[in-house]
N, C-alpha and C positions, 0 to 999 in steps of 0.2 A: 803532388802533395795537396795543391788546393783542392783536386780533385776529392780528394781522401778523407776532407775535412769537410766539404760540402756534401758528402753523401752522410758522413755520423749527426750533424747539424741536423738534415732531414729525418734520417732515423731518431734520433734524439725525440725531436719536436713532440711527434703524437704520442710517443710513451707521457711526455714531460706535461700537455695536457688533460690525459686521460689520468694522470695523479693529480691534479689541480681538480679535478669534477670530483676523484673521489674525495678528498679532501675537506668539497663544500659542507659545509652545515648542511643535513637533511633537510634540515626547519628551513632554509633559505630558498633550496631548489624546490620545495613541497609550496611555498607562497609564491614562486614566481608560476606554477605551475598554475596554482589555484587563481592568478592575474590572469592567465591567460582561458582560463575556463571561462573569466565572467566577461571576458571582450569576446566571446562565442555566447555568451546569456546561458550558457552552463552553471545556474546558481546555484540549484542542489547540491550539483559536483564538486562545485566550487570551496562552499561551505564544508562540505565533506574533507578536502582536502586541507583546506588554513585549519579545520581540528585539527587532522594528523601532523601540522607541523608544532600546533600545541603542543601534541600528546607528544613531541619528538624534541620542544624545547620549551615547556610551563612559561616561562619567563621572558618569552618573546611578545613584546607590544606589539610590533607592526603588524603581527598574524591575529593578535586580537583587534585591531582597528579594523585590515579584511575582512575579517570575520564578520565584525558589525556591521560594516556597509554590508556586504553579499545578504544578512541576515537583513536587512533594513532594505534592501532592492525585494526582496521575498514577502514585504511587508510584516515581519517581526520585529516592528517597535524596540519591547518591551529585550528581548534579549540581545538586540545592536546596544543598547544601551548600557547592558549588564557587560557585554565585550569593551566597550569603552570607556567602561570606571576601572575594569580591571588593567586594559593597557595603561590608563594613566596612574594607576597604583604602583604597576611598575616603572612608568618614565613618564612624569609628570611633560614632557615635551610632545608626547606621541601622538598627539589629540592637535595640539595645538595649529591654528590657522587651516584647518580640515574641514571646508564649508558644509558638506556633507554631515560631518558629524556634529559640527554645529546645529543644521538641519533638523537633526534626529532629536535633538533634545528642544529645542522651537517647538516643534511638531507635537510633541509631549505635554509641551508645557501651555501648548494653546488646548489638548484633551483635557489637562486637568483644570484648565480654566472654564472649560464648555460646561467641566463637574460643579463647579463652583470651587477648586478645591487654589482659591487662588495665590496662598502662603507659596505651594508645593508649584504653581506654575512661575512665580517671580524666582523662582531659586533654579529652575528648570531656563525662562528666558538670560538671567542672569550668569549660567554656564555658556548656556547659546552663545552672548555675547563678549565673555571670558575670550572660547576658543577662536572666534573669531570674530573681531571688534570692529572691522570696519562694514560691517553689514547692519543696513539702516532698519529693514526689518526688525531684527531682535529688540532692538532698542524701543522701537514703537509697540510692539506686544508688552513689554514690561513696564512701559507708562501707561498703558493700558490697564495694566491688571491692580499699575498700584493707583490708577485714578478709581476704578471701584474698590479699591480698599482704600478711599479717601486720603490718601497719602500725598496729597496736592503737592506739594514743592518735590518732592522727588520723581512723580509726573512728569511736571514739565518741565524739568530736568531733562529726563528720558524724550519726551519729545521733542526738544532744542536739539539734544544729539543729534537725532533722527534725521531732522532736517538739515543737519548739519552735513549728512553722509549719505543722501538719498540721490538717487541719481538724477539728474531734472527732466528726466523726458517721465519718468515714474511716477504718472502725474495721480493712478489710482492712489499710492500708498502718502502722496504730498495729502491729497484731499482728506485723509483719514486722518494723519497727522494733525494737520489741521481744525479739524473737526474736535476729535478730542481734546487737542489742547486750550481750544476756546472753552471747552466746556469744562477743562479742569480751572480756568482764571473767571468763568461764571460760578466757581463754588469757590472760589477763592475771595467774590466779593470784588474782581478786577473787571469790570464791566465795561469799560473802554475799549480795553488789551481783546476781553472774549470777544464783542464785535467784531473787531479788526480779522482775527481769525476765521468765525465764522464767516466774513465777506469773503476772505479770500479763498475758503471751502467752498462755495458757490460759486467762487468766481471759475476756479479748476474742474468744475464740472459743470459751466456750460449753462451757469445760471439755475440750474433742477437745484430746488430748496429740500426735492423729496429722502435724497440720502441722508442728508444734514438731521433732514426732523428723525428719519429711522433711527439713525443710530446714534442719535442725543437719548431717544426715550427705549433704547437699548441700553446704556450706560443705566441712565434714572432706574429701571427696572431690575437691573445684576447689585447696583447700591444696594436697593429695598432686600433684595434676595438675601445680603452680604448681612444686611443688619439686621434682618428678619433670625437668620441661622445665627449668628450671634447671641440673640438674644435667647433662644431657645436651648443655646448650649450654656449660657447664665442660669437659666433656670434649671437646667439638670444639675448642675452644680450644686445649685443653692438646695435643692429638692435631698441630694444624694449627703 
């Protein structure tokens, strides 16, 4: 008898999960498959595949997050992006703590700062740091963009974060920190506080005052830009 019971248990088995594989959601086996194209650097393939598990379930985020990364490893910015407003339209969680996709909207948002376009890059860093907040980077790109949009307290705001969550051997992005935030309490009219700063940016790099001057009369320079273009879209206004 056990005999007899031990043989259907066997037989049973691979009927029971070869119904479990049919069973799976397409859209699940078609993104595990496309994980495993891009741990071979199959991106094309890869991308090729997290579509079809779209095209096989619309409403699946996590095949739009793959999507965006394999599209964002391809160097497709602009459509990893378009994949990851759409997962998070469907499940505001899908995004979330995904350094990578974080990443991609940073990376964005320091392009359209390079434009001058820097309303669209503080909303772009300020995602960044949404999806994932404990990364000091973001923080510091967007006191950045709002110290040349002269937005001084929320600055160094951003830059206190920064510092708050930056890792201490990260001595490049302390130094920047640094740097900026001296010079956002030199237009604050805080001239003690900007010193102190500014010593301690030279201090992090070894005494060289040469970073410090560059990218002070880098800032001065994206100001005059900020308020130059400003003033120029004033006068279309007033013109029109």
């Amino acid at each position: 008898m056990r005999l007899l019971i031990l043989t259907l248990i066997l037989s049973v088995a691979p009927a029971a999960a070869a119904a479990r594989a049919q069973t799976r959601p397409a859209s699940k086996t078609l993104v595990t498959r496309g994980d495993i194209l891009m741990a071979r650097n199959k991106v094309d393939a890869a991308i090729e595949t997290y579509t079809k598990a779209i095209e096989s379930k619309p409403d699946y985020a996590e095949a739009y997050v793959k999507r965006g990364l394999a599209r964002r490893a391809k160097g497709d910015l602009a459509g990893s992006i378009e994949d990851y407003e759409k997962a998070s339209s469907i499940d505001p969680k899908a995004t979330r703590n995904n350094r990578f996709v974080a990443e991609s909207y940073s990376n964005r948002g320091y392009n359209k700062l390079n434009e001058m376009d820097v309303d669209g890059a503080i909303a772009d860093f300020t995602r960044a740091a949404d999806i994932s907040p404990s990364e000091a980077d973001h923080y510091y790109k967007r006191g950045h963009a709002r110290l040349i949009k002269e937005e001084f307290d929320a600055a160094v705001a951003d830059f206190d974060k920064a510092l708050g969550l930056v890792d201490k051997w990260n001595t490049p992005l302390k130094t920047l920190v640094y740097a900026n935030r001296g010079m956002a309490r030199h237009l604050q009219g805080k001239e003690e506080e900007a010193r102190k700063d500014f010593d301690e940016c030279v201090r992090l790099n070894k005494g060289e005052k040469m970073l410090l001057e560059y990218h002070l009369r880098d800032i001065e320079m994206r100001i005059q830009i900020l308020k130059r273009m400003r003033a120029e879209r004033q006068k279309g206004i007033a013109r029109a």
